[in-house]
MIROZA-935627 format. One line per field, with one value per residue: x, y, z of N, C-alpha, C in turn; residue number from 1. Coordinates in nm, 4 decimals. Example, Ala and Ser with C-alpha at 12.3 -4.5 7.8 and 13.67 -1.06 7.14 Angstrom:
<atoms>
npx <- 1.3190 1.2850
npy <- -0.5690 -0.2250
npz <- 0.7800 0.7080
capx <- 1.2300 1.3670
capy <- -0.4500 -0.1060
capz <- 0.7800 0.7140
cpx <- 1.3200 1.2900
cpy <- -0.3300 0.0030
cpz <- 0.7800 0.7870
i <- 1 2
</atoms>
This chain:
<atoms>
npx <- 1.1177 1.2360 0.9964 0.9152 1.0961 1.0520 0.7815 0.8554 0.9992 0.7969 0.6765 0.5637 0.8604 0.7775 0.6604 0.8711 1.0532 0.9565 0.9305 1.1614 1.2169 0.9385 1.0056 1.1787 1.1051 0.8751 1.0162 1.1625 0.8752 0.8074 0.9473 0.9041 0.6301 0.6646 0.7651 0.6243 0.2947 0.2651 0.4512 0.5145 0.3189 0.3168 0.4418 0.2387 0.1017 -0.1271 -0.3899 -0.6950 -0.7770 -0.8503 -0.7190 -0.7886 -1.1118 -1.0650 -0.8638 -0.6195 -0.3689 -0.3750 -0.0559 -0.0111 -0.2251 -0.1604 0.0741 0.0313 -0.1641 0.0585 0.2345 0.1283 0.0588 0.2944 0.3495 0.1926 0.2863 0.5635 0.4880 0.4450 0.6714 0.8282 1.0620 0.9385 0.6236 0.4095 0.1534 -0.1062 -0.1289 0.1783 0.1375 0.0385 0.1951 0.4260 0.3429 0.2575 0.4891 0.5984 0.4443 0.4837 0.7556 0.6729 0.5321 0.2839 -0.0701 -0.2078 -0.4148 -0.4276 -0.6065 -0.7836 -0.9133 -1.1724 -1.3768 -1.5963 -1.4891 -1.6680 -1.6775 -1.6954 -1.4146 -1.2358 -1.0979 -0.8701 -0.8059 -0.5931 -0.5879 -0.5090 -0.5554 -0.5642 -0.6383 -0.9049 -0.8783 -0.7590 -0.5234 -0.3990 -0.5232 -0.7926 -0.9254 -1.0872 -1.1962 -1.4380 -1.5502 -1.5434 -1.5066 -1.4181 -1.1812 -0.9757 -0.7666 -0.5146 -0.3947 -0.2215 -0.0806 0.1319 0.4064 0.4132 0.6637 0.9051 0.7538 0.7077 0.4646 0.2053 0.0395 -0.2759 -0.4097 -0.2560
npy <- -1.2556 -1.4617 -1.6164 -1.4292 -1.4451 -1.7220 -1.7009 -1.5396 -1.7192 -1.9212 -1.7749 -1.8193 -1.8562 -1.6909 -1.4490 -1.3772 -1.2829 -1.0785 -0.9310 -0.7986 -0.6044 -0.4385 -0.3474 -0.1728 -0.0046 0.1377 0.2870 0.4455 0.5538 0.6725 0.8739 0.9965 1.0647 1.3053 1.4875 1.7957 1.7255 1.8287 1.8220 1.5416 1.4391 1.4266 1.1473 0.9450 0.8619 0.9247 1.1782 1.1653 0.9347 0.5905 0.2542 -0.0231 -0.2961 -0.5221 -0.7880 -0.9269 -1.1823 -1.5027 -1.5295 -1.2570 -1.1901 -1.3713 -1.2258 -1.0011 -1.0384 -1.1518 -0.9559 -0.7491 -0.9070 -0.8910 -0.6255 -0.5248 -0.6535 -0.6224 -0.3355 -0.3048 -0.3346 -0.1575 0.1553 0.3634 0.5995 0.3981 0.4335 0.4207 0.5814 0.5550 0.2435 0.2391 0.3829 0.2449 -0.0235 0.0470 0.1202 -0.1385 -0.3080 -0.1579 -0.1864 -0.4549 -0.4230 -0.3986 -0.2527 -0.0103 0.1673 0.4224 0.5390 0.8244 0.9065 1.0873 1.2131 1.2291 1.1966 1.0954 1.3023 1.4979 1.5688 1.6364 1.3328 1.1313 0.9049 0.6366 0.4063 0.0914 -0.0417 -0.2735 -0.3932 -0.6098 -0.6467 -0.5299 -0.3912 -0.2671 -0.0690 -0.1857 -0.2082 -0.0205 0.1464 0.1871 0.3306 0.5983 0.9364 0.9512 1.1605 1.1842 1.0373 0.8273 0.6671 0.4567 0.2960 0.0580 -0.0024 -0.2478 -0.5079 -0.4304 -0.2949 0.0221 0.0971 0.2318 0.0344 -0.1161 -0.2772 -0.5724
npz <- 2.3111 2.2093 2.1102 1.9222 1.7370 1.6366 1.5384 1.3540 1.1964 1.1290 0.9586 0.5763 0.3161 0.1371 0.2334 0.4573 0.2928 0.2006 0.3956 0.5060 0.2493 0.2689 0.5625 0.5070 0.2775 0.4422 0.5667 0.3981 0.3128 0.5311 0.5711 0.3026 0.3756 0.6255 0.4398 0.2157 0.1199 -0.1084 -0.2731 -0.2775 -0.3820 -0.6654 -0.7291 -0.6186 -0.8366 -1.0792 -1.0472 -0.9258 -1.0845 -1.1147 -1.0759 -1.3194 -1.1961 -1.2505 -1.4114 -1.2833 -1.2834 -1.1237 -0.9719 -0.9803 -0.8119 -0.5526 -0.5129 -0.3966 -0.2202 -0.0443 -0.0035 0.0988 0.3771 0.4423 0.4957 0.6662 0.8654 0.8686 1.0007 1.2442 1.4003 1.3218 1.4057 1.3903 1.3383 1.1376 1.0491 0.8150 0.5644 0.5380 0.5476 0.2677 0.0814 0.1061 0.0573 -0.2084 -0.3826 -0.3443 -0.5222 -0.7446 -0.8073 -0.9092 -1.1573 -1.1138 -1.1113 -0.8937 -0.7044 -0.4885 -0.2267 -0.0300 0.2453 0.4170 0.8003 1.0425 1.4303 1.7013 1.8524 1.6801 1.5799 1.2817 1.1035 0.8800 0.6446 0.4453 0.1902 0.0205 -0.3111 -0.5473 -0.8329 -0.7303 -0.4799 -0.1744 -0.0371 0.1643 0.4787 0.4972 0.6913 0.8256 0.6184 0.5240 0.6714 0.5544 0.3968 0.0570 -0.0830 -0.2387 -0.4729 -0.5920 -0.9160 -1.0000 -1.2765 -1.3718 -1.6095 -1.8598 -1.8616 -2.0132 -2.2310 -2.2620 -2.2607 -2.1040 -1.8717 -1.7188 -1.5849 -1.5871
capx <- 1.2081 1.2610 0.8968 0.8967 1.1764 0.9815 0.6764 0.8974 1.0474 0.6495 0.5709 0.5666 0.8870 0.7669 0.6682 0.9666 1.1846 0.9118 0.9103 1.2647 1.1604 0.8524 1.0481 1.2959 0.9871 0.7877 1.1020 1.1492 0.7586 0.7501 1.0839 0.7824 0.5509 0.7366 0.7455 0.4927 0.2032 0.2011 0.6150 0.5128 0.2164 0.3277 0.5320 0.1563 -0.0250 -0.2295 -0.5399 -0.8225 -0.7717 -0.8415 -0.6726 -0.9525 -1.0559 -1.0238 -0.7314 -0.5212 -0.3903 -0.3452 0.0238 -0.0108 -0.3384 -0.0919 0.1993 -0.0753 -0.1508 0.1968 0.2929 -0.0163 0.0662 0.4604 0.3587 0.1121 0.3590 0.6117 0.4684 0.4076 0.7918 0.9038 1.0833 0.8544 0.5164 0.3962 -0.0229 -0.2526 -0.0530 0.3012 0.1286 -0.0314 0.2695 0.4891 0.2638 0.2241 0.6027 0.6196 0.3320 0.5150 0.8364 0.6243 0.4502 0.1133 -0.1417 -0.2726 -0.4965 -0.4497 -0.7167 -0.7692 -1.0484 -1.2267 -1.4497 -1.5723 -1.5175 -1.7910 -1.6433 -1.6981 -1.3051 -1.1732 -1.0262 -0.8154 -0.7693 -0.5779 -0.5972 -0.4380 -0.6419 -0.5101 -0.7409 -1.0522 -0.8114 -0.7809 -0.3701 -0.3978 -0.6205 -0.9365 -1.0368 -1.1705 -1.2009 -1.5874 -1.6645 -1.4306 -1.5762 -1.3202 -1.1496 -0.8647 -0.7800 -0.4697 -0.3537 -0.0779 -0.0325 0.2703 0.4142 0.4441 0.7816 0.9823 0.6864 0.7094 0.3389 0.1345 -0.0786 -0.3637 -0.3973 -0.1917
capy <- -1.2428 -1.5928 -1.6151 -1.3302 -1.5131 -1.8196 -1.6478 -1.4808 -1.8478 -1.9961 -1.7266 -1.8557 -1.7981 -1.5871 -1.3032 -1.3153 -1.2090 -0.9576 -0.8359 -0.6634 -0.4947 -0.3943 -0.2461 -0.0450 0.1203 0.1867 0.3778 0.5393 0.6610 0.8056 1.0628 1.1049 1.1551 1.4501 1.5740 1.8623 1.6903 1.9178 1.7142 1.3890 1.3833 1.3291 0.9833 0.8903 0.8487 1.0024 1.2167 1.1414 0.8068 0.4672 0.1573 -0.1363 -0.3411 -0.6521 -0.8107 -0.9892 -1.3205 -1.5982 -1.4568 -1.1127 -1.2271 -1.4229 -1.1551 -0.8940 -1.0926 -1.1950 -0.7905 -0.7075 -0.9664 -0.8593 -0.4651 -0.5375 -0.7615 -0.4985 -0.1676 -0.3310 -0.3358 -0.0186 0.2528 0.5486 0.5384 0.3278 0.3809 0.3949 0.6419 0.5250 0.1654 0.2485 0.4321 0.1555 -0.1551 0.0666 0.1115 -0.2595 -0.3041 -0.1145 -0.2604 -0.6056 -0.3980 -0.4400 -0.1201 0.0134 0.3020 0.4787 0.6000 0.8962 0.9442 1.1648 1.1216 1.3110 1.1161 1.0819 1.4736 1.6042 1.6214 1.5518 1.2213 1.0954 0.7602 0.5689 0.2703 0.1044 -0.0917 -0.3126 -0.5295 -0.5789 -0.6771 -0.4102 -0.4269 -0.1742 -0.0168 -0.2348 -0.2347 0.0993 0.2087 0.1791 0.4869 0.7642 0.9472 0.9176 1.3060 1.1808 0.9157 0.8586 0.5137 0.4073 0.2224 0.0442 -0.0424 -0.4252 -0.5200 -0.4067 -0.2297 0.1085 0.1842 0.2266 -0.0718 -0.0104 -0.3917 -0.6957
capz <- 2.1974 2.1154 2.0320 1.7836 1.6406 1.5848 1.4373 1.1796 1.0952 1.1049 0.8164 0.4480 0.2882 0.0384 0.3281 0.5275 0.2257 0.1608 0.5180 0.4874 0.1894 0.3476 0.6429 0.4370 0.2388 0.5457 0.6334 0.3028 0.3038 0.6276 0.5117 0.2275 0.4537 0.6607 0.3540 0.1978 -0.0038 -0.2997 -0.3462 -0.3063 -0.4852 -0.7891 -0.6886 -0.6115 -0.9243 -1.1637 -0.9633 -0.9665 -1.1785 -1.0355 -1.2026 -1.3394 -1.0709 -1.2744 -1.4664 -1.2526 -1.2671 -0.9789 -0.9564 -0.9125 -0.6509 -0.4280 -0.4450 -0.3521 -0.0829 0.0741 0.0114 0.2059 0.4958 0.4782 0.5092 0.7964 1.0118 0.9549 1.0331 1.3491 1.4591 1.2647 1.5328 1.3932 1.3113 1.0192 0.9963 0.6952 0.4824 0.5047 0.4616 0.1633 0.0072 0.0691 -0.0646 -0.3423 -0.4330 -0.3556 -0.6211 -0.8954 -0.8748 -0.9481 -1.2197 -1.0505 -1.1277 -0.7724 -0.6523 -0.3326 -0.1719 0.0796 0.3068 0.5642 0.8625 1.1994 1.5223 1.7747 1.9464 1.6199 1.5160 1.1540 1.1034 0.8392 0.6472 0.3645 0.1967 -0.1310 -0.3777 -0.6425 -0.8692 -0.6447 -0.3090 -0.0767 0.0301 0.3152 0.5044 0.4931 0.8340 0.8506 0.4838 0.4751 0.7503 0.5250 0.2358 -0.0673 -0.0855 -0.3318 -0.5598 -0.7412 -0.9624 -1.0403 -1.3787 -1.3950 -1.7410 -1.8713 -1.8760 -2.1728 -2.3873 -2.2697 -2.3152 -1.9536 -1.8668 -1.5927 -1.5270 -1.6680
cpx <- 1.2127 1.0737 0.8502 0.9671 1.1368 0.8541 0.7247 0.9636 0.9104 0.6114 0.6403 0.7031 0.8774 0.7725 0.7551 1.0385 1.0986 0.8843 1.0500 1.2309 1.0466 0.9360 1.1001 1.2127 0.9030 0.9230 1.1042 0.9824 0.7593 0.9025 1.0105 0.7266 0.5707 0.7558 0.6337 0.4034 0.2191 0.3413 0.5425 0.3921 0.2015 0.3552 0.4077 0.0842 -0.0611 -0.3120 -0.6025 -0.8901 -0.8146 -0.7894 -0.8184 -0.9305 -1.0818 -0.8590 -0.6269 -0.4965 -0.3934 -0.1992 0.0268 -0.1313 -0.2087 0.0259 0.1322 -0.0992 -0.0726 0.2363 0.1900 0.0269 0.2516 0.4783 0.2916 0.1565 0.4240 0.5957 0.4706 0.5520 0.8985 0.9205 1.0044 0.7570 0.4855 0.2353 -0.0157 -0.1533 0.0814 0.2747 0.1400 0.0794 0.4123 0.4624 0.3120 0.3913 0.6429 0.6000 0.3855 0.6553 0.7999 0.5653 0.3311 0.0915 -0.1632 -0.3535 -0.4532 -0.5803 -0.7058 -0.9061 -1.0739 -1.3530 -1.4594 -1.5997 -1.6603 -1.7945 -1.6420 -1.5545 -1.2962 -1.0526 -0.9573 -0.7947 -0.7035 -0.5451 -0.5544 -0.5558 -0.5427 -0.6120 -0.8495 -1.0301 -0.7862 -0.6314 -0.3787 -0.4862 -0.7499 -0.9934 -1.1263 -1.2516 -1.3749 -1.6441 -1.5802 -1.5138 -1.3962 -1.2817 -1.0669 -0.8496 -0.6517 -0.4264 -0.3151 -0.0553 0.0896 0.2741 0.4183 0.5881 0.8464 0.9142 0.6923 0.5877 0.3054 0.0077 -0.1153 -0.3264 -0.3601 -0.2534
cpy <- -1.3727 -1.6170 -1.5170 -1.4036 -1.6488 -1.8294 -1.6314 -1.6144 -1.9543 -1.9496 -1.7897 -1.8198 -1.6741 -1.4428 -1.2868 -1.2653 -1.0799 -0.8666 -0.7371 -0.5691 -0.3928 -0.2930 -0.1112 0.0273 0.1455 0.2993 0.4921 0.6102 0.7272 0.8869 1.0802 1.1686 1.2750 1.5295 1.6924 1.7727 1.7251 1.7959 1.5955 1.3643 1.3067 1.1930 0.9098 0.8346 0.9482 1.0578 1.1804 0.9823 0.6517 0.3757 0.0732 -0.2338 -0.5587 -0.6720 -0.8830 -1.1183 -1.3723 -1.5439 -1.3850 -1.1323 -1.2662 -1.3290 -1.0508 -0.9258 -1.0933 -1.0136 -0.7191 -0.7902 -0.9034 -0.6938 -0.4772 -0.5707 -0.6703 -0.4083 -0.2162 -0.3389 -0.2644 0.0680 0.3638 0.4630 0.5261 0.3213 0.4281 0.4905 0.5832 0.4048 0.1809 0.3153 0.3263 0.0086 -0.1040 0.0670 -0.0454 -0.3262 -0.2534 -0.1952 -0.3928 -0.5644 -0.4137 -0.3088 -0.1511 0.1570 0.3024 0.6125 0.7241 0.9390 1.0724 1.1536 1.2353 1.1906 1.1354 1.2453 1.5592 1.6383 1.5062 1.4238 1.1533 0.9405 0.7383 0.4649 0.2462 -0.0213 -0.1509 -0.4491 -0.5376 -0.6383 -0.5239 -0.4660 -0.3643 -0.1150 -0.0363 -0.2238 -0.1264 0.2427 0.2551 0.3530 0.5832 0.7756 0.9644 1.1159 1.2574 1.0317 0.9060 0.7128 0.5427 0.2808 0.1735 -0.0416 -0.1655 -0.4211 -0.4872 -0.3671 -0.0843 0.1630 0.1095 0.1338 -0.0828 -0.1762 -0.4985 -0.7424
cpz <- 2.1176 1.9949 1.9268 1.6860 1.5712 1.5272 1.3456 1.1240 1.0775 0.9708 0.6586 0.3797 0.2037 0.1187 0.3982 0.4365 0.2330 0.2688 0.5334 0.3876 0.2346 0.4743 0.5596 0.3395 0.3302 0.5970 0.5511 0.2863 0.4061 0.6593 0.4441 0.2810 0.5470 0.5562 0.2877 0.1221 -0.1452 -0.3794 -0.3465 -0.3565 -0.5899 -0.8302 -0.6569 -0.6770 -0.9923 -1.0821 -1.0359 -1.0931 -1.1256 -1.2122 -1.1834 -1.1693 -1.1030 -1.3608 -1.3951 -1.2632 -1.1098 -0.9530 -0.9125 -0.7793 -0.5717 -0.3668 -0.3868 -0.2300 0.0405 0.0589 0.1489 0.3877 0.5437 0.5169 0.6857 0.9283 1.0285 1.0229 1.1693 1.4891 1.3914 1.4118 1.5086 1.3316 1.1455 1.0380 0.8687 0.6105 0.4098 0.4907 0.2773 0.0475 -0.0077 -0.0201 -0.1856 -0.4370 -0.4342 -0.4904 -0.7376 -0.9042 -0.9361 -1.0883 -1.2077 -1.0468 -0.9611 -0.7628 -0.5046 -0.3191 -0.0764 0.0773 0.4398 0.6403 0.9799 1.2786 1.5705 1.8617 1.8172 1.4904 1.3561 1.1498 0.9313 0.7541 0.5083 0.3099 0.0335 -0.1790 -0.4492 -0.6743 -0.7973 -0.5168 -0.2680 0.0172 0.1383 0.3549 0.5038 0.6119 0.8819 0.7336 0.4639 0.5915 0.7067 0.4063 0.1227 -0.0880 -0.2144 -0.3706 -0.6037 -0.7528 -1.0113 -1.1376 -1.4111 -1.5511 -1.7711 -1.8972 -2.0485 -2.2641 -2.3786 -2.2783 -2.1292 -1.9728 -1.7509 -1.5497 -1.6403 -1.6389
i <- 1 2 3 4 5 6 7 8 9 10 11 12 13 14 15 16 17 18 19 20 21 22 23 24 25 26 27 28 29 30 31 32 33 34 35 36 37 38 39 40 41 42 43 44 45 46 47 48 49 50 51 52 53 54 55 56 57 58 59 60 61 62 63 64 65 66 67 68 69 70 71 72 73 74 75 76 77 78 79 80 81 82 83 84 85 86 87 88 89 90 91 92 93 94 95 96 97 98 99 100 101 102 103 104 105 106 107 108 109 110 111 112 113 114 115 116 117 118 119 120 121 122 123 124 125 126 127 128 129 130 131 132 133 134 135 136 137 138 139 140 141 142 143 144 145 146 147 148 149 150 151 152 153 154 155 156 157 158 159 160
</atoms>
């Protein structure tokens, strides 16, 4: 215990603030995720759209980053399960309140027995927030990005 407690005061401040948020949307996606698909789709994105995979500054890179390291640490000490989905749906709500465009990905795959396997992973800019470690053996089934607006213009911008 103590040593958990002195990891989470080793990390950067920037990711420990962003690790409560991080929990409390890993909680809120997986009540999405119990949910049907066809509902929460829409809260996903555009289909079939990807955002650009340039445009970002040094800014949005580093908060991409620390969101990415603050989703990862959490899921890991959430009471229900937090894989590749309910990552990828929380980054991404992370990601829009910052106004940062993202894509989520969804993949598929047969194990080594044959059975269908599952994967998703979020994109933003040409970093890879969730789901990199296994992204490369899924074929791409679905797509959707998420354009978030620039502050105060009202018109949808793919990447600031």
């Amino acid at each position: 215990m103590f040593r958990k407690i002195k990891a989470y005061f080793s990390l950067p401040a920037p990711v420990r603030q962003l690790m409560w948020e991080a929990y409390i949307l890993l909680g809120w996606a997986r009540i999405q995720k119990a949910r049907s698909f066809a509902k929460i789709a829409p809260g996903l994105g555009t289909p079939m759209v990807e955002t650009p995979m340039t445009g970002l500054n040094r800014t949005q890179v580093v908060e991409i980053r620390n969101i990415s390291k603050a989703v990862m640490l959490a899921s890991k000490y959430t009471l229900w399960e937090s894989q590749c989905l309910v990552m990828a749906i929380a980054a991404m709500k992370m990601l829009e309140r910052r106004h940062i465009a993202s894509t989520l990905y969804m993949g598929t795959a047969r194990n080594k027995q044959g059975q269908l396997m599952a994967h998703a992973w979020l994109r933003s800019g040409k970093l890879i927030v969730t789901g990199a470690d296994t992204m490369d053996q899924y074929t791409v089934v679905g797509v959707f990005g998420k354009g978030c607006p620039e502050k105060g213009s009202g018109e949808i911008v793919y990447d600031a």
